[in-house]
C-alpha positions as CSV (number, residue, x, y, z in Angstrom):
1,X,-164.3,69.2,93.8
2,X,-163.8,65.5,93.2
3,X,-160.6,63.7,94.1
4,X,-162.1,61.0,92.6
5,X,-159.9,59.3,89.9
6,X,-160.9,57.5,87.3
7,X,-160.3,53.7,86.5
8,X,-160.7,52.2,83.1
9,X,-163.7,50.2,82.5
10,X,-162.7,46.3,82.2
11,X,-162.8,45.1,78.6
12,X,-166.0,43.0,77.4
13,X,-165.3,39.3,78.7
14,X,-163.7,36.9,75.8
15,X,-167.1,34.9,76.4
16,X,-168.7,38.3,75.7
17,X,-166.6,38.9,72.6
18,X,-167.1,35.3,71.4
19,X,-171.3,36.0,71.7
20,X,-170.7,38.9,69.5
21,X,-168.8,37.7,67.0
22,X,-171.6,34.8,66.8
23,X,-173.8,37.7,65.8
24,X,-175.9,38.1,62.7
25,X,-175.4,41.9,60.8
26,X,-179.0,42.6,61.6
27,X,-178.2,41.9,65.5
28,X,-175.2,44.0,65.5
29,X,-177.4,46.9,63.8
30,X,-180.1,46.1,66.5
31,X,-177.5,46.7,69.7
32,X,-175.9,50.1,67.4
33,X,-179.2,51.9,66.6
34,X,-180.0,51.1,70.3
35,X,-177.5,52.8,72.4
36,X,-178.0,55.4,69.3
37,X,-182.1,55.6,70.2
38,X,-181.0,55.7,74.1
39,X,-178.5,59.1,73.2
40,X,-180.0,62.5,73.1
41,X,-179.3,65.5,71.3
42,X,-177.5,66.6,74.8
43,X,-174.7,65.6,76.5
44,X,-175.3,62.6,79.2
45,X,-173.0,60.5,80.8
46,X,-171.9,57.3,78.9
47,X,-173.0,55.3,82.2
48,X,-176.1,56.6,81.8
49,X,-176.3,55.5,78.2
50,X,-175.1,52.0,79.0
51,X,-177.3,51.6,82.0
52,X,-180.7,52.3,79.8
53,X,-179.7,50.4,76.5
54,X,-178.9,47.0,79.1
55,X,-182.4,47.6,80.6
56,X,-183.9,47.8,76.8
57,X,-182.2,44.7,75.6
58,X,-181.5,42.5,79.2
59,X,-184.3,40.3,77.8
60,X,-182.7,39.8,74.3
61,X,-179.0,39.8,75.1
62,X,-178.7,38.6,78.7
63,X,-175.1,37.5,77.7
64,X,-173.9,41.0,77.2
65,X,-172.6,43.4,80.3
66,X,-172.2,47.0,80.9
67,X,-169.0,47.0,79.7
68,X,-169.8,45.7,76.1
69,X,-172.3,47.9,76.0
70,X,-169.8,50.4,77.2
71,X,-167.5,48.8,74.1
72,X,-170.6,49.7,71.4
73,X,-170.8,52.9,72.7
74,X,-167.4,54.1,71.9
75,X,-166.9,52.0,68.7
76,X,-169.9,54.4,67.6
77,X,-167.9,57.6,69.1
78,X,-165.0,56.5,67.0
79,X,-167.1,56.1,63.9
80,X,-168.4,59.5,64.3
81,X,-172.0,58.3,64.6
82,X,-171.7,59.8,68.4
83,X,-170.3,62.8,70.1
84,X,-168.1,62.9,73.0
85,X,-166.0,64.3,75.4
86,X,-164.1,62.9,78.4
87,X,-162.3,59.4,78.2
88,X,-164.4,56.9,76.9
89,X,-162.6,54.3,78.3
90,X,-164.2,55.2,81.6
91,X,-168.1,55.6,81.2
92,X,-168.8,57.4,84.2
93,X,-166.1,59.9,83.3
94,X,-167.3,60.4,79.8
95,X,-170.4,61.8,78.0
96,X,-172.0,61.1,74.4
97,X,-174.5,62.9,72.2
98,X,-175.9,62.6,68.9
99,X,-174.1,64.7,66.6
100,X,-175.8,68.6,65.3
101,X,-177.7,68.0,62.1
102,X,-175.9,69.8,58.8
């Protein structure tokens, strides 16, 4: 068993936060259905999540970090567009899916 305990991610940067609100609709829609195209129908760690969707858009949004992506990732939890369990505030302690189709 892990005695491993988990610490909170840091917060997106207020240079991160001032990139995104600089944003265009379209770009914001571009980052969301991302981390949603990098989810599967099973449950994977959020880190895991995080760590593909930075690969996919390094080139396009070098100004963003893990932790905004991190940010995205549980802003779509929260709007139900995502599943999860575990504390999203700590990504490697946490896991997202896409939600069962009705």
């Amino acid at each position: 068993m892990s005695t491993e305990i988990p610490i909170p991610d840091d917060p997106m940067s207020p240079e991160e936060a001032a990139a995104f609100a600089r944003l265009r609709k379209e770009e914001v829609k571009e980052i969301d259905d991302s981390i949603l195209s990098c989810a599967t129908s099973r449950w994977q760690k959020v880190a895991r999540v995080v760590s593909d969707v930075k690969r996919k858009l390094a080139a396009r949004y070098p100004q963003f970090s893990y932790n905004f992506y991190a940010e995205r990732t549980r802003f779509l939890a929260e709007s139900n567009r995502l599943d999860s369990q575990g504390d999203l505030s700590c990504m490697r302690f946490s896991e997202v899916k896409l939600p069962n189709e009705k």
